[in-house]
VOGU-3710 file (C-alpha; in Angstrom, 3 decimals, decimal comma):
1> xxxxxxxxxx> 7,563/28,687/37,396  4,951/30,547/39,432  1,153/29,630/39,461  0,063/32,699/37,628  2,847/31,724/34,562  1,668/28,949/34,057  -1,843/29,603/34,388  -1,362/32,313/31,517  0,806/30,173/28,981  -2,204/27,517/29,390
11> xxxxxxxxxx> -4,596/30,372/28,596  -2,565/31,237/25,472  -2,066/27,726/24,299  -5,939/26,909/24,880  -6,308/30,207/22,990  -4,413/29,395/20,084  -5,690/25,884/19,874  -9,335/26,901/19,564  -8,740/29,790/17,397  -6,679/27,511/14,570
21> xxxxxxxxxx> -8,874/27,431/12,032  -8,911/31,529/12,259  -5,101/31,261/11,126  -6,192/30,615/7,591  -5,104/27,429/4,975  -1,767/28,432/3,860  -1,040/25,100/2,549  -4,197/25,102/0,800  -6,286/22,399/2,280  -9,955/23,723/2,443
31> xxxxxxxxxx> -12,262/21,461/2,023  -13,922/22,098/5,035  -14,931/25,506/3,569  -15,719/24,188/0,144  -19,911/25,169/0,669  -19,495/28,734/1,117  -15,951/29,523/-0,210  -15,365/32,035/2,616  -11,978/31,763/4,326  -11,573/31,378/8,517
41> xxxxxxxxxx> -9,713/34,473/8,667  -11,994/36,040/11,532  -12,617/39,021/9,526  -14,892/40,237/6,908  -14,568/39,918/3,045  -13,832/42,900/1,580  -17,115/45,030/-0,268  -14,493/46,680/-2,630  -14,312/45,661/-6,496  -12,037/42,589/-6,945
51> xxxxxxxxxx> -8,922/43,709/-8,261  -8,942/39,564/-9,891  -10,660/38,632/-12,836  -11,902/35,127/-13,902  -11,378/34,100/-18,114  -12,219/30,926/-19,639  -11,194/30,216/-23,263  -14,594/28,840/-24,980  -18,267/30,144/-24,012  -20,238/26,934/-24,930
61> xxxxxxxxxx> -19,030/23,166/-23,977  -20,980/20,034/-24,188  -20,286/16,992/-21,689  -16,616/15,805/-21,723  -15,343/19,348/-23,425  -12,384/20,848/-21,648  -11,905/24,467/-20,851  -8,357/26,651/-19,567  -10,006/28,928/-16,539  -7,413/31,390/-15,986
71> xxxxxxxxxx> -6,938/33,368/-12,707  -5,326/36,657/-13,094  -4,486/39,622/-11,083  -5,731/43,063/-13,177  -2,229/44,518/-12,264  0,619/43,505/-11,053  0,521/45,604/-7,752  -2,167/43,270/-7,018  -0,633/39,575/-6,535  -2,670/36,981/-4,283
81> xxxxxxxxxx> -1,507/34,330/-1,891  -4,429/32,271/-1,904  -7,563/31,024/-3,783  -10,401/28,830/-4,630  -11,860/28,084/-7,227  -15,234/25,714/-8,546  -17,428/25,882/-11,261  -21,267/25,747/-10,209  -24,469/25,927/-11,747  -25,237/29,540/-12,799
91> xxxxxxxxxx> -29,189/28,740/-12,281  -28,707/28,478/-9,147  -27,068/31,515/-7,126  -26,998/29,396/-3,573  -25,946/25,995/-4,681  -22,436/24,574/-3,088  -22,678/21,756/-5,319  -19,289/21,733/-7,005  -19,381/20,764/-10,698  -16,839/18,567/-13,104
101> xxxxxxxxxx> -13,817/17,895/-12,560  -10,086/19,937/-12,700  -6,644/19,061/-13,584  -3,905/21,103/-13,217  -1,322/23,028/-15,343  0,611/24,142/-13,073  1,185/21,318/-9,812  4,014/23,784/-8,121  1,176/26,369/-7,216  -1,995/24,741/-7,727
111> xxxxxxxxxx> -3,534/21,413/-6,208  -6,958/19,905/-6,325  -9,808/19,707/-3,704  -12,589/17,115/-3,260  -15,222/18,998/-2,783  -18,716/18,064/-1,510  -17,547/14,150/-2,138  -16,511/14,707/-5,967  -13,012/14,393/-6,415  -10,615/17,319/-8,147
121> xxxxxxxxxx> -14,367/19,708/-8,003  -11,692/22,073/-6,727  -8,439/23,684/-7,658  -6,735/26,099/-4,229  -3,135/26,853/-3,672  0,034/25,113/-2,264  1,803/27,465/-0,531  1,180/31,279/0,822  3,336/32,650/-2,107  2,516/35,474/-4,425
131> xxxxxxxxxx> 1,065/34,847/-7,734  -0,573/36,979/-10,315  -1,829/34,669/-12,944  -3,190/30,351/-12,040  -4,508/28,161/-14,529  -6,140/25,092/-14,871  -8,381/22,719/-16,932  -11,763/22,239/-16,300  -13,405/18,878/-17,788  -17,374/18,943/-18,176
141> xxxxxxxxxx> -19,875/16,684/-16,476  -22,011/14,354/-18,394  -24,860/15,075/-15,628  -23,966/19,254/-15,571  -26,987/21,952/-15,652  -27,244/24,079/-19,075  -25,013/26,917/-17,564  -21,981/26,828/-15,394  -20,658/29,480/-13,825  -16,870/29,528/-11,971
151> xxxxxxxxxx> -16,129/31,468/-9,328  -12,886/32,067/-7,153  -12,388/33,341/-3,766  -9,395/35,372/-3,764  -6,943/36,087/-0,741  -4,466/38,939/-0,559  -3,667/39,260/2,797  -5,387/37,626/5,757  -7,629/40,808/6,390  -8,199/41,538/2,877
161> xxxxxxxxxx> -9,515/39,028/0,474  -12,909/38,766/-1,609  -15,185/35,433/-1,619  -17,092/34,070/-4,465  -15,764/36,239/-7,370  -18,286/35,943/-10,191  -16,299/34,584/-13,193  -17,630/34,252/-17,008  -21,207/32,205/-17,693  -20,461/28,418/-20,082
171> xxxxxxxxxx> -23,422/27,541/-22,039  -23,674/23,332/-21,678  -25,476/21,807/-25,245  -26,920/18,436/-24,708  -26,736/18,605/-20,954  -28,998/16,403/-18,785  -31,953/18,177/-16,876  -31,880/19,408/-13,286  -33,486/20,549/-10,688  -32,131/23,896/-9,514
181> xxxxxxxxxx> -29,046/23,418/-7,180  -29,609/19,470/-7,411  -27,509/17,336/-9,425  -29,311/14,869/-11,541  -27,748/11,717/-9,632  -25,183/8,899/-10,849  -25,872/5,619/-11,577  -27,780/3,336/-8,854  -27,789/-0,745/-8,187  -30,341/-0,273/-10,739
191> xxxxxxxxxx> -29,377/-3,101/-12,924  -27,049/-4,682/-10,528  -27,356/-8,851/-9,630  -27,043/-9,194/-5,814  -23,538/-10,000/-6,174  -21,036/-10,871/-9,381  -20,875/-14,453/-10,582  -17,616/-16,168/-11,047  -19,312/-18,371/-13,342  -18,086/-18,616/-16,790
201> xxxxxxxxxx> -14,547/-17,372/-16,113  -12,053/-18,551/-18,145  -14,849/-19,451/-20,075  -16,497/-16,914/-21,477  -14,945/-14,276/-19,631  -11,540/-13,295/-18,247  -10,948/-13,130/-13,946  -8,695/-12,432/-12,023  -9,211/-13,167/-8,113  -7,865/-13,352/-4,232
211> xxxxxxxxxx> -8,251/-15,665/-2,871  -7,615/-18,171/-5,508  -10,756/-19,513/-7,202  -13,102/-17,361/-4,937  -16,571/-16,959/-5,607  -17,986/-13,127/-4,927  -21,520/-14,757/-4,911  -20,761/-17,026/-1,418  -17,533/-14,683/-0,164  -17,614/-11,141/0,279
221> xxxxxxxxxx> -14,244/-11,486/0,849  -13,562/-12,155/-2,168  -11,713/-9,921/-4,788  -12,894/-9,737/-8,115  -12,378/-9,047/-11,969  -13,570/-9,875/-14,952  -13,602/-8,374/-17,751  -15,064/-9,266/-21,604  -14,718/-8,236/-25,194  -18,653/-7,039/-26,977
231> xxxxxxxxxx> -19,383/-9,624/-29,953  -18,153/-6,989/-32,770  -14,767/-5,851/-30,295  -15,293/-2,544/-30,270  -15,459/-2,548/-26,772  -14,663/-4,255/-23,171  -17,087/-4,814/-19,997  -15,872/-4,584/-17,071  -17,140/-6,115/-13,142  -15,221/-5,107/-10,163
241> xxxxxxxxxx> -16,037/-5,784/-6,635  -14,194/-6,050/-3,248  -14,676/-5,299/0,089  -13,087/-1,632/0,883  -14,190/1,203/2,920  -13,494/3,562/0,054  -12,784/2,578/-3,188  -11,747/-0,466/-5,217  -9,489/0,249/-8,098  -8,124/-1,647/-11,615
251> xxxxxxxxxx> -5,054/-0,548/-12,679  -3,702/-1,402/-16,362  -0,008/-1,074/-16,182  2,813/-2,571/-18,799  5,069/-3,679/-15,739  4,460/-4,660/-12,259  5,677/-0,719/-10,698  3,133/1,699/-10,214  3,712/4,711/-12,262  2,033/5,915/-15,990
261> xxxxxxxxxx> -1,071/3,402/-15,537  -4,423/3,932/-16,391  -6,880/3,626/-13,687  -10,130/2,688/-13,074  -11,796/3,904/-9,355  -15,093/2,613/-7,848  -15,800/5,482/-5,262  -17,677/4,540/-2,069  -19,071/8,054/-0,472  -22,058/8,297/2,120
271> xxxxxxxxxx> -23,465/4,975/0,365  -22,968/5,838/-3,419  -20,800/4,751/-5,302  -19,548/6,169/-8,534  -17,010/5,477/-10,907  -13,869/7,564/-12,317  -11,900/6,972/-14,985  -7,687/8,273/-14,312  -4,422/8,070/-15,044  -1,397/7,759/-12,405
281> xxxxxxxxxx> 2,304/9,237/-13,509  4,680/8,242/-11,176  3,628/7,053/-7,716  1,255/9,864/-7,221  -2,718/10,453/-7,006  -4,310/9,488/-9,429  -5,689/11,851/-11,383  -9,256/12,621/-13,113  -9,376/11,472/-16,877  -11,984/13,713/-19,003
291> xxxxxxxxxx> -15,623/12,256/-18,609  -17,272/10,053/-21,539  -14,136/8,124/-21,165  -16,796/5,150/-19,509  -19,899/4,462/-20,176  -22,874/1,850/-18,856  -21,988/2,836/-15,107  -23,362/0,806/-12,392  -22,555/0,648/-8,761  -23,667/-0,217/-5,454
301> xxxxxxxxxx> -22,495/-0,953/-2,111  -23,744/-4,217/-0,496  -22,941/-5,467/3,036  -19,787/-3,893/3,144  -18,775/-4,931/-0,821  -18,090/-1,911/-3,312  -19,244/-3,482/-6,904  -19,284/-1,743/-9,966  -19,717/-2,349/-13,725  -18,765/-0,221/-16,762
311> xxxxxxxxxx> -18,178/-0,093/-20,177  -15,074/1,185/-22,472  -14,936/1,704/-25,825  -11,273/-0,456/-26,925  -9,200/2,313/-28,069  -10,069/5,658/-27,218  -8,884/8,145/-29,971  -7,176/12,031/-29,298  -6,158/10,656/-26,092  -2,487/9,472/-25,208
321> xxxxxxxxxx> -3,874/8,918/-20,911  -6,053/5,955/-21,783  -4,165/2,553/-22,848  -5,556/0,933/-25,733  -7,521/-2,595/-24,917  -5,972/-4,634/-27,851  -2,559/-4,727/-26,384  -1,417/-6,622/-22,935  -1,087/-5,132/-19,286  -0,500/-6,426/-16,081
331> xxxxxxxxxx> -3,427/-6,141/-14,020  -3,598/-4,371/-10,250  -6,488/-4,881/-7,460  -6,234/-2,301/-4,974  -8,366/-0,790/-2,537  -8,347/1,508/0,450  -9,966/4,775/1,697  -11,457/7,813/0,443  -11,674/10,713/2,439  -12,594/14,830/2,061
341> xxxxxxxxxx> -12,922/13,662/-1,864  -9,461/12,147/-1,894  -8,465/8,292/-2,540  -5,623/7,491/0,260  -2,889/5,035/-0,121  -3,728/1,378/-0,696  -4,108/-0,634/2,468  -1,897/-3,467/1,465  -0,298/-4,080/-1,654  -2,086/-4,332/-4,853
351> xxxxxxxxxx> -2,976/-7,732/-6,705  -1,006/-8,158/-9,389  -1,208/-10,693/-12,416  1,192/-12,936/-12,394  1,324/-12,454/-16,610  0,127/-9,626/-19,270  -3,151/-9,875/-19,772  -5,401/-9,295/-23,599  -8,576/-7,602/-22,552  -9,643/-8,530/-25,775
361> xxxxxxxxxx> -8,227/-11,915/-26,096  -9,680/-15,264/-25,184  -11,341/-15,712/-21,913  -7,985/-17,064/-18,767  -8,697/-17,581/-15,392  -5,566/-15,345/-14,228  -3,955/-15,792/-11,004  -1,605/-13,058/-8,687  -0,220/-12,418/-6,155  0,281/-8,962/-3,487
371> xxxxxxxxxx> 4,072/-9,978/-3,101  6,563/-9,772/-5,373  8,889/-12,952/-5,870  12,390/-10,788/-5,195  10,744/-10,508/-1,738  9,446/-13,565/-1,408  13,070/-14,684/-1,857  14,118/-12,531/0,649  11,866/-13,743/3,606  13,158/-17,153/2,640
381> xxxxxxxxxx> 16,484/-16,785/2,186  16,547/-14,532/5,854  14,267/-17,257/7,453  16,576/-19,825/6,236  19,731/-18,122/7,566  18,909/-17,202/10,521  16,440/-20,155/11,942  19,025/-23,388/10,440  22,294/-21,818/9,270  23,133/-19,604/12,218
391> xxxxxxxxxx> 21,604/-21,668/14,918  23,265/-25,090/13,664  26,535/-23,070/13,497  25,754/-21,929/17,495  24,680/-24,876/17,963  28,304/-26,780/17,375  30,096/-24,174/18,807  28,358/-24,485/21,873  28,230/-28,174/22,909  30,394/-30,134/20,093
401> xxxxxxxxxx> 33,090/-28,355/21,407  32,627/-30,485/24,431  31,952/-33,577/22,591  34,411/-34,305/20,167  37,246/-32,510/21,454  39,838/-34,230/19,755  38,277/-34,943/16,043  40,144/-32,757/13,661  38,818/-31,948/10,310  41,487/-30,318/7,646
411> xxxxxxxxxx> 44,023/-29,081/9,860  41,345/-27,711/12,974  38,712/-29,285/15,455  35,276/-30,371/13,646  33,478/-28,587/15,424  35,184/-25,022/14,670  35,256/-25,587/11,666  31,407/-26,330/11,064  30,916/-23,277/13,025  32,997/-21,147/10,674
421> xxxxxxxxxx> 31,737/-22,627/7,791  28,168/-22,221/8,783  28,450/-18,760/9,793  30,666/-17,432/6,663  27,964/-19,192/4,912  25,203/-17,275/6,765  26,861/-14,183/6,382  27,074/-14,496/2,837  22,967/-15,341/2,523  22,141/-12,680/4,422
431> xxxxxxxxxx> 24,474/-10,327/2,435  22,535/-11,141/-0,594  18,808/-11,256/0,939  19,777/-7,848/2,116  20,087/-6,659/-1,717  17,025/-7,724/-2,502  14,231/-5,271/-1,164  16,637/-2,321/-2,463  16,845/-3,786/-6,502  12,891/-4,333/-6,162
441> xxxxxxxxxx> 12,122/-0,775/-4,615  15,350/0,818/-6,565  16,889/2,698/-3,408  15,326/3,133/0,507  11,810/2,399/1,249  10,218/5,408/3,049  7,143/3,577/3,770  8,875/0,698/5,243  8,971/1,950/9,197  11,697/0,532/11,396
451> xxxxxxxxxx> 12,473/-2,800/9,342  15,278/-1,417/6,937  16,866/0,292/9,810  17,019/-2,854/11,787  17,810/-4,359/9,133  21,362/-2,329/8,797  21,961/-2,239/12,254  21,736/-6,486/11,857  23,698/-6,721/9,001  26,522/-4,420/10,350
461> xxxxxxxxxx> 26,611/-6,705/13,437  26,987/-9,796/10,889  30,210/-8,189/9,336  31,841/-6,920/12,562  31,512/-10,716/14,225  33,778/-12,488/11,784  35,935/-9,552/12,612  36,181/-10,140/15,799  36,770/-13,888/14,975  39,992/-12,538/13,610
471> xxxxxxxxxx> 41,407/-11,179/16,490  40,911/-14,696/18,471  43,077/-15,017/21,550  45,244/-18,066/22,359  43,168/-20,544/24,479  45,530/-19,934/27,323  45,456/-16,099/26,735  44,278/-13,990/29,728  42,583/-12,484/27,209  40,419/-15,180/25,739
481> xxxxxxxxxx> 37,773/-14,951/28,699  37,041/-11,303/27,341  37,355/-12,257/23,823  34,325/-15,352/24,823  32,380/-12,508/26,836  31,894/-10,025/23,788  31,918/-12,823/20,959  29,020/-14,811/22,745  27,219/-11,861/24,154  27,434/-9,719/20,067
491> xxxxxxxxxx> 25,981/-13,059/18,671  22,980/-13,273/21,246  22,281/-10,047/20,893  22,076/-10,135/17,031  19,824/-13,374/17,664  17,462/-11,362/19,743  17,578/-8,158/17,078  17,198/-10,328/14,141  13,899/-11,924/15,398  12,564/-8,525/16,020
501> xxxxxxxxxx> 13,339/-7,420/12,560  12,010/-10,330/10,724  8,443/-9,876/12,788  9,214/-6,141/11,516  9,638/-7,161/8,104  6,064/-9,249/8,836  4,091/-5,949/8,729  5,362/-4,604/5,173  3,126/-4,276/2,436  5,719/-6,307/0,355
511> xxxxxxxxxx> 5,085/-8,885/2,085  1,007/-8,732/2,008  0,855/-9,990/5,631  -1,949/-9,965/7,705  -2,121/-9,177/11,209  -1,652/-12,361/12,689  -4,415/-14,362/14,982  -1,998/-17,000/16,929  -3,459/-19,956/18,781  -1,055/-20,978/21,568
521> xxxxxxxxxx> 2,611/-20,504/21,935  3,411/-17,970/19,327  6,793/-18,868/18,010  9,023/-16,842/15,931  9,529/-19,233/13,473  6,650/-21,301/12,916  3,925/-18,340/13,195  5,649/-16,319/11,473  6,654/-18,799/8,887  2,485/-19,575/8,714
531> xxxxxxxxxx> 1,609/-15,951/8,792  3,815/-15,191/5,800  2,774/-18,335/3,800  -1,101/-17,758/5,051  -1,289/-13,769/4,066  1,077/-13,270/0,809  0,146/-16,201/-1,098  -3,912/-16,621/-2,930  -4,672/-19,962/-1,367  -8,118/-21,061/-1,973
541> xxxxxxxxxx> -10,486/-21,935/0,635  -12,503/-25,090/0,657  -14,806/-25,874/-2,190  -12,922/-22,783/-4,417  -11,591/-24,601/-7,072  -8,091/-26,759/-7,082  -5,274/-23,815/-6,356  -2,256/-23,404/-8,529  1,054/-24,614/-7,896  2,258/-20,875/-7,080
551> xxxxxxxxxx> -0,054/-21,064/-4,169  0,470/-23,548/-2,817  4,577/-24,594/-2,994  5,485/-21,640/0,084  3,432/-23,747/2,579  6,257/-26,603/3,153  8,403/-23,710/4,999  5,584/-23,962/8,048  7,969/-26,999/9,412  10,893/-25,175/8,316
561> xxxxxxxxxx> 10,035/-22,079/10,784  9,018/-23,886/13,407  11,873/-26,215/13,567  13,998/-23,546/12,896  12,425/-21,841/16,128  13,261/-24,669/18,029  16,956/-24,718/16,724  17,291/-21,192/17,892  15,630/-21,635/21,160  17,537/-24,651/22,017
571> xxxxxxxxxx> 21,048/-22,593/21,295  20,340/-19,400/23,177  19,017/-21,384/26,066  21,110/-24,535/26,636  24,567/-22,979/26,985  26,499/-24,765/29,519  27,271/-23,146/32,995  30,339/-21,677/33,695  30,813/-24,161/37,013  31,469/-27,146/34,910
581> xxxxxxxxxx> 35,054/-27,677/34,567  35,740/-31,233/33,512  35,510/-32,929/30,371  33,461/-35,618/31,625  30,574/-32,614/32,873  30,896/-31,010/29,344  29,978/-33,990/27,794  27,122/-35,313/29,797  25,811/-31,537/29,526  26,229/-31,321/26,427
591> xxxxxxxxxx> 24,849/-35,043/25,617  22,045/-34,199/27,764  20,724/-30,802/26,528  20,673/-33,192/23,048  18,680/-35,243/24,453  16,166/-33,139/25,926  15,980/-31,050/22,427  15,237/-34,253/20,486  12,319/-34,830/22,955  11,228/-31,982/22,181
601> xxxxxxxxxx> 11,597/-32,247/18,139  10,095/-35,691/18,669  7,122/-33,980/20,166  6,203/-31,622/18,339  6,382/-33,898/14,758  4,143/-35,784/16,610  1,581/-33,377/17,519  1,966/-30,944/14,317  3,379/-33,400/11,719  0,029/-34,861/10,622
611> xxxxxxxxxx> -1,161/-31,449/10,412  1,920/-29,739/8,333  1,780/-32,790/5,996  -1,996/-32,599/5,473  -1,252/-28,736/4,585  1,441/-29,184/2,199  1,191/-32,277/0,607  -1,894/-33,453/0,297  -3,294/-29,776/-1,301  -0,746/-30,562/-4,224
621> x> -3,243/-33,507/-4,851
//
């Protein structure tokens, strides 16, 4: 392409690039324009009367009241493609405070905003399709001025569109007093301790932490609930605290899926931290419950630590969002980040109670755990086949071949018929670990990244071998030198792509794992045997309490992996080479390589062996 070409499609690409934003927001997403409601069209708003109107169905709310704000187009020549709409305070014409909070009526053409750090102060549209008429529900403040006002900004066409459409005036009774454009603010660390006590849990109060017996006073890692009836039971406390960039969250949920819970959100933004009561149907954002739902709100942020405190009446009535506190739930810890007034996706996967929990009832020091024990079952059952069952089987097939040549068990050599054995049996345990993730997730994981594909790329390779097997040449077939080629070089291969896919699986949120920190040789087995033991199960650290038998029984499987990495080593690299012929070489080799791998079993119980029995037995103690 000549110089000047390509010197003029780099123009136009730099071109477009900067001038983006000028394309407009047609899937709605305009925060960054929240403060003066104008779109980035590049042109002017239009000085003509707004052919749009702005209806709301009550003039005068107190705090908590809802009200329909209806969008509507005054005929229907006149549809728009996009909008925006707030509610401010009608005392003050300049402020780009957003007030309350929205929830929508209709989700196909309507989403919500976070604007100026208050989450669902917004409602805009999804897509760039006409409309004539939006509506949605507007919930008021507890902290709101004595008049709101809503306005809209209104797009027709990307060259004709109006900003800031003045929309009807809501008189507020028993609002709190504010300065004009300034928002009376949320509740402080007023009131706050330094840090939450885990003292008096199970006690005189109900917790639930990670890790296991933590205390939030000494360990700001520490993850903690508790939660307590009032003396007459009209009504629970609450203390939540973790460390999170954005937010912290309880969950009450009647099963251990996310989907129809009611929520609970401590909000870190720009160093305050409020709290917001919502409800979650399905696995979506949560969203906004009406205010008054909470009351005796306290938060602060402390090195790092999001803590809050509130208080809930127990059953909350003309309201089917909020769960009722005399009845059991599972609990879920989660945390993660909030951004442009949104909460994202948990980091890793919530805390859950390992049983149903009475807010109400007597004070239990609850335990949990971030992995479920269907998955648990399948790291160990995939662990298990691949690092003993399939590498014993190779194992056999490899050198006993060599050493008992002669011994016949039922019919066939010994040591074919181990190997069989072992590797029908390892088919068959990976068949059913397979199952596992998809009854627990009920179909495909899209969140799981390359683990589930590898996953069915290993398990097809598991079926096809024993295929294979059936098509076995003669031992004095021509043929049987191929058939050894592919047969040996399938089963390396699926060796090599089932270690990558259990590090894979590693990294799911299923599994709760941690990043891992290795120290020396990092082996497939053994670290990753630790790392799954280390990040999915609450173990306590020293001083914390004695931990519970369901954190402490997965550690035993940190000798498991690493022998079983040593099993698999040994078999993929001890095969015997093809320029010994005799008997008498096969044997030695094979005798040998034995040798050398009990050395090196021998060595390592004597190194690790103290250490692996200090970690598994004596913490049962």
């Amino acid at each position: 392409m000549p110089e000047s070409k390509v010197t003029k499609w780099a123009c136009l690409w730099l071109l477009a690039w900067w001038a983006g934003p000028a394309l407009g927001y047609r899937n709605g997403r305009v925060q960054v324009v929240c403060g003066s409601m104008e779109p980035l069209h590049g042109h002017s708003p239009s000085p003509d009367p707004a052919p749009y109107r702005l209806t709301v169905d009550g003039s005068t709310v107190k705090p908590g009241d809802r009200v329909t704000v209806t969008l509507l187009a005054s005929d229907s020549s006149s549809p728009f493609k996009g909008f925006l709409l707030e509610a401010r305070d009608a005392a003050a014409p300049n402020s780009t405070v957003a007030l309350g909070s929205f929830s929508l009526l209709q989700p196909g053409v309507s989403q919500l905003l976070g604007c100026g750090g208050r989450q669902a102060s917004g409602v805009s549209h999804t897509s760039d399709s006409k409309k004539h008429q939006v509506q949605a529900v507007w919930t008021c403040p507890k902290d709101s001025p004595p008049t709101v006002q809503f306005f809209a900004t209104v797009v027709q066409k990307k060259k004709l569109y109006w900003v800031q459409v003045p929309g009807p005036v809501v008189a507020v009774t028993g609002a709190a007093s504010t300065t004009a454009g300034v928002l009376t603010p949320p509740a402080t660390a007023a009131g706050l301790p330094a840090a939450f006590s885990s003292e008096g849990c199970g006690h005189n109060k109900s917790c639930l932490r990670e890790p296991a017996g933590c205390r939030p006073e000494n360990d700001r890692d520490c993850f903690f609930l508790s939660f307590r009836p009032d003396a007459i039971g009209g009504s629970a406390l609450f203390e939540l605290s973790g460390p999170a960039e954005g937010y912290v969250a309880l969950g009450l949920s009647l099963d251990t899926w996310m989907g129809n819970d009611d929520v609970y959100l401590c909000i870190q933004d720009q160093g305050r931290v409020h709290i917001q009561a919502a409800s979650v149907s399905g696995r979506t954002r949560p969203e906004p419950a009406p205010e008054g739902t909470l009351r005796d709100q306290v938060g602060a942020m402390t090195d790092g630590v999001i803590q809050c405190r509130f208080r809930r009446d127990v059953r909350i009535p003309q309201t089917d969002q909020r769960f009722d506190l005399d009845q059991s739930y599972f609990l879920f810890l989660a945390h993660g980040r909030y951004e442009n007034g949104y909460t994202r996706r948990h980091h890793r996967q919530p805390l859950i109670s390992s049983v149903r929990a009475l807010v109400v009832g007597p004070p239990v020091d609850l335990s949990g755990s971030r992995s479920p024990l269907i998955i648990k079952l399948h790291g160990v059952i995939m662990l298990a086949a691949w690092m003993w069952v399939v590498s014993t089987g190779v194992l056999f097939a490899r050198h006993f071949r060599h050493v008992w040549p002669d011994v016949l068990l039922r019919g066939g050599k010994v040591w074919f018929q181990v190997h069989r054995g072992l590797m029908l049996l390892a088919v068959s345990l990976i068949s059913v670990a397979f199952t596992l993730p998809f009854l627990y997730r009920g179909g495909w994981s899209k969140r799981a990244g390359y683990h589930p594909y590898m996953g069915c790329a290993v398990l097809g390779l598991c079926i096809v071998q024993p295929i294979i097997a059936l098509f076995r040449p003669a031992p004095l077939s021509p043929r049987r030198r191929l058939f050894n080629l592919v047969h040996r070089s399938a089963g390396r291969w699926l060796q090599m792509q089932a270690v990558v896919c259990v590090y894979l699986g590693f990294r799911q949120q299923a599994c709760c794992c941690r990043a891992p920190r290795p120290q020396g040789p990092w082996l497939a087995g053994g670290s990753g045997s630790c790392w799954l033991n280390s990040g999915c199960t609450s173990t306590p650290s020293p001083g914390q309490g004695k931990p519970s038998r369901s954190a402490t029984w997965p550690h035993g499987f940190h000798l498991l992996g690493t022998l079983g990495t040593l099993v698999t080593l040994g078999t993929m690299t001890t095969s015997p080479s093809s320029h010994w012929r005799t008997q008498a070489h096969h044997r030695e080799h094979a005798q040998t390589s034995m040798i050398k791998f009990k050395n090196v079993l021998n060595q390592f119980l004597i190194c690790f062996g103290p250490l692996c029995f200090r970690r598994t037995c004596l913490r049962r103690r």
